[in-house]
N, C-alpha and C positions, 0 to 999 in steps of 0.2 A: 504493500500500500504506500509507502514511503515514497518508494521510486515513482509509481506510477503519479504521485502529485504534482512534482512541477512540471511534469507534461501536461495536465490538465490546467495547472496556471497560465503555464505559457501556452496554453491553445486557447483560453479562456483572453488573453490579455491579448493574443493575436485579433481575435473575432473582436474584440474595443477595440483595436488600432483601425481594421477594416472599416469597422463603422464609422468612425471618425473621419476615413480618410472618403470613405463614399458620399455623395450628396447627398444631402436630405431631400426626400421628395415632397412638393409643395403639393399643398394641400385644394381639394374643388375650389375654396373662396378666395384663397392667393391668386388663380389663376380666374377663375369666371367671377364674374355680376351676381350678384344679391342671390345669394344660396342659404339656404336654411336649414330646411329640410333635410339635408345630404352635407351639410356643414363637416368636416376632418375627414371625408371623405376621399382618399387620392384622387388627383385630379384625371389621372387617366382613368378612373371608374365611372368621372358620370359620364360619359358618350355610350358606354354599352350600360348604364343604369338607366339611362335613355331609351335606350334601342328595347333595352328588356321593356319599359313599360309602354311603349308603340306596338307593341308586336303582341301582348299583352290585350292590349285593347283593340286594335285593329285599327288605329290609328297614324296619321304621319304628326310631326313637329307642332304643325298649325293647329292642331284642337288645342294645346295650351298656351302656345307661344303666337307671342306679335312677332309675325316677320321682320326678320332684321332688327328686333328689340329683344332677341329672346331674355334677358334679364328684367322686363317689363312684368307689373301685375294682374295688367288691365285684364284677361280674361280669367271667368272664374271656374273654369275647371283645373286653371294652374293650382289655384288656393284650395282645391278638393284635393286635388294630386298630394299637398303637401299634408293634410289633414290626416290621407289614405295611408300616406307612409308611416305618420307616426301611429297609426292605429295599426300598421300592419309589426313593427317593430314592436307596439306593446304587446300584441297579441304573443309573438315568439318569444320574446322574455319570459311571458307569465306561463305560458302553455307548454314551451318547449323547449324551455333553456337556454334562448337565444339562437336556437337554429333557425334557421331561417326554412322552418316547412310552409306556411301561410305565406303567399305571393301576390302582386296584383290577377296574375294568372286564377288563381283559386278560385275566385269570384267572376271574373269578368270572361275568363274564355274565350278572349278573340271581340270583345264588344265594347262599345265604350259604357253600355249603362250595364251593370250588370242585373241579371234575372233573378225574383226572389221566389217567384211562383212557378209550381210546374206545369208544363205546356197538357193540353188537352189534345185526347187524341183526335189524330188529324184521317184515321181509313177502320175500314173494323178488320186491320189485322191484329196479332194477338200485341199487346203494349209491351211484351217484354219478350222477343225472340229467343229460342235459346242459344246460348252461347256453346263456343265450340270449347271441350274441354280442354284444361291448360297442360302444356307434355309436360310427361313424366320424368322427373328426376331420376328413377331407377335405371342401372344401369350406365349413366351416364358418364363419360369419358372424366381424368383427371384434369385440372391444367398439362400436369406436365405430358399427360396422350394429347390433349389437344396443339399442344405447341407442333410436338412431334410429328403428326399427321400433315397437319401443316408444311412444315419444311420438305418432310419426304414430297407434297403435294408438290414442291413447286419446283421442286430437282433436288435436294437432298443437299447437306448439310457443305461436303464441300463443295458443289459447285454454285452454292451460298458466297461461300468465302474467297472463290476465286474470283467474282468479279466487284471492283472496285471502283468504277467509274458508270453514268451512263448520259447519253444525248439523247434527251427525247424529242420528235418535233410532231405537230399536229395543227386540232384545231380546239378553240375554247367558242360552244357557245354558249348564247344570253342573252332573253329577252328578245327573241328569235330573230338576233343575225350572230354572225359568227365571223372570228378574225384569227390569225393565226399564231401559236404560241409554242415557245421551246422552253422547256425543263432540262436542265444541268444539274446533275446531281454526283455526289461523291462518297466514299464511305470513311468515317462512319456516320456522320454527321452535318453534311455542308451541302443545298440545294440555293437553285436560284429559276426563280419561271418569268423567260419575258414574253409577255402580251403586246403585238404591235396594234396601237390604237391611236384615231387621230393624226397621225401622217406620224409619230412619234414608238417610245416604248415606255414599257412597263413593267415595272422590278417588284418582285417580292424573294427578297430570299433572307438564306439564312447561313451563318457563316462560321458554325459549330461553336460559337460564342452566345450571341444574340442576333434578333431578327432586325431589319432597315427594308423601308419602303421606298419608292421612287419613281420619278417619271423624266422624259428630257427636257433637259433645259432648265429644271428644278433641285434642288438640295433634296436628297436624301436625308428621310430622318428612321431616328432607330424606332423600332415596336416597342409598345406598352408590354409590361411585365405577361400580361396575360395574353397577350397575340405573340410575343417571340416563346411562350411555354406550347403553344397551337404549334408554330411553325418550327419548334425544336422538333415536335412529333411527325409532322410529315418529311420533316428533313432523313430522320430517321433512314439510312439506306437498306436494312433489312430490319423493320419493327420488332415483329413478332419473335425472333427469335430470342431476343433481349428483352421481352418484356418483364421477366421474372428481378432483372437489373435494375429496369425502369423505375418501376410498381411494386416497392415491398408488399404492398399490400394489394396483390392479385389475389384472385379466387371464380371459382365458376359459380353461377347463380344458374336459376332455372332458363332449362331453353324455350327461345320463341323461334317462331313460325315466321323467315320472312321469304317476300315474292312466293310463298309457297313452298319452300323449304326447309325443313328443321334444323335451325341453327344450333351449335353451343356456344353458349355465353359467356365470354370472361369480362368482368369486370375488376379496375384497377383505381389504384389511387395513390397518397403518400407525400408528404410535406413538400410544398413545393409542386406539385404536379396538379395538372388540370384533370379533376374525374371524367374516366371513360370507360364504356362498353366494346368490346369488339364481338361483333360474330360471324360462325365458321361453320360452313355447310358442312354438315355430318357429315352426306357421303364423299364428298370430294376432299374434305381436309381445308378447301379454299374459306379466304377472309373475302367475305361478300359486308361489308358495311360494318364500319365505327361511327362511334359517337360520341364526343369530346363535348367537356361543359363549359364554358368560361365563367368564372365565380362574379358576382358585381353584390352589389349590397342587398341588392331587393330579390335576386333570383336568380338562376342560373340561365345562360344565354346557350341553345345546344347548336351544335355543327355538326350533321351528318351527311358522311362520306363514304356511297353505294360504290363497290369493285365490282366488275364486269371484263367482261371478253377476255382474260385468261389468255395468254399464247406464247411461247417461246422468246427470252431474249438472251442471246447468248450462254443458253445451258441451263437459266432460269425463266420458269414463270410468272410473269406483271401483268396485272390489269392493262390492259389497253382502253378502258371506257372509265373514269369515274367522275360520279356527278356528287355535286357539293350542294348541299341546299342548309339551310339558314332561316331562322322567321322573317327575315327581309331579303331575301334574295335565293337565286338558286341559279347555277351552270353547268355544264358537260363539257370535259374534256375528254378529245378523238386523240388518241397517239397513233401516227402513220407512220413511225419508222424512228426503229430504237438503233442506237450506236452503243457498243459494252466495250470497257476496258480502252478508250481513246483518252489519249492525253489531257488531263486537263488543271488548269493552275491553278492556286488557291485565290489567287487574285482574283477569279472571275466570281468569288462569291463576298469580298470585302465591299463596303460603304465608300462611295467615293469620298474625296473630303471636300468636292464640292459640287458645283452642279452636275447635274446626272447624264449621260451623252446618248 
């Protein structure tokens, strides 16, 4: 015990120099207009504190906010909104220990007024169909069968390992047109997707540190805590295999049923980590769809990401189709032609240091 103490000092005294020597992150009201409600809030929480409660309601910006005044009072669903939240924060203090299970979602479902009464029926079918029963847990594979199956599914463990680079190029669409976009990616850790839009490009990557966004002609700026933890995960060059690394806290939960087939379910989590589900067609072993949350104060924001079309790329197995959808958005990305183990720098995933070309 003796010895093992000044290593815990001095790692204890390490993590206070760190902190000292990192910024302080400023707070919602440092940075935005007359906040209340969400007051010590980091400032990068309220844009998706936002997002969670538009998506929430079915709402855009303007049901609370004066255009171009958003720090204005003048409507009064802003001053309900504020009222909502602290009724919704007392409720999870007193009910659930400050978890945040009670959401604007809970009540409102997609509406801005929420419903107290229940709807009358609308045909003389019967009012409560029966449901299809939930599968059974028996039987059910471990994580560590499910990883397994998995890898053997996509070529097997080392032709995992041998490939370390890849080009992807294709098309992304959205909101039914479509432009064209390359994925650069490396292992273990380092992607980058440009989107040509506007006679211009478009960067999202990630550069085994943290995540930067971009466009041309514009300054690169880096991700909020909780977008570059998103795009540490898809940076990911072989996920699954590592998730046990990832995710102390992995485990299999009951399976569901999707597009019609029976998944199994691993869900993950762990300090620092954005909670996810992934699921894996029983019979093929294959990862058909994750779901990652992003945490904000009032509720969790989800991002799910369908795998599809499965094919060969240099000795391994990738989705060639997956679509990303969002409660404000949704895309498909085509990849038409994969490049494995081609040269590639690390330069081409760092932040420029200035405008973006």
């Amino acid at each position: 015990m003796l010895k093992i103490l000044p290593i815990a000092v001095a790692a204890v005294a390490a993590v206070s120099i760190a902190r000292a020597q990192a910024p302080e992150a400023k707070t919602a009201e440092q940075v935005y207009k007359n906040i209340t409600a969400l007051k010590g809030t980091p400032a990068d929480e309220l844009q998706p504190s936002m997002q969670f409660i538009a998506a929430s309601l079915g709402v855009n910006c303007e049901f609370c906010h004066v255009p171009g005044k958003p720090e204005a009072d003048e409507k009064g669903a802003k001053r309900t909104a504020r009222e909502m939240i602290a009724m919704q924060n007392e409720i999870n203090k007193a009910s659930f220990r400050g978890r945040t299970e009670i959401t604007c979602y809970t009540c409102h479902r997609g509406s801005g007024h929420p419903t107290n009464v229940p709807p009358v029926l609308e045909s003389d079918a019967a009012p409560h169909p029966a449901a299809a029963p939930a599968p059974s847990t028996a039987g059910a594979p471990t994580v560590d069968e499910i990883i397994e199956k998995y890898v053997n599914a996509v070529g097997g463990a080392d032709a995992i390992q041998k490939a370390t680079t890849r080009v992807m190029t294709g098309t992304i669409l959205f909101g039914g047109g479509e432009t064209s976009i390359e994925v650069i990616a490396k292992a273990p850790d380092k992607r980058v997707s440009i989107t040509q839009m506007g006679g211009g490009s478009s960067y999202t990557a990630f550069d085994g540190t943290a995540g930067w966004l971009g466009s041309s002609g514009r300054p690169a700026r880096e991700m909020s805590a909780a977008e570059s933890a998103a795009a540490a995960l898809d940076a990911r060059f072989e996920l699954v295999p590592h998730l046990k690394e990832i995710f102390p806290q992995l485990r299999r939960v009951r399976p569901e049923v999707i597009n019609g087939a029976l998944c199994d379910v691993l869900m993950g989590g762990g300090p620092g980590k954005p909670p996810i589900r992934l699921y894996f067609d029983r019979n093929s072993g294959l990862l058909v769809r994750m779901v990652r949350y992003a945490e904000t104060p009032l509720g969790r924001n989800p991002t799910e990401i369908d795998y599809a079309d499965y094919r060969d790329a240099g000795g391994v197995k990738i989705p060639y189709r997956w679509t990303l959808a969002r409660p404000n958005g949704r895309f498909t990305i085509r990849i038409s032609e994969v490049k494995t183990n081609v040269p590639v720098e690390d330069s081409r995933f760092a932040k420029p240091a200035g405008d973006v070309k």
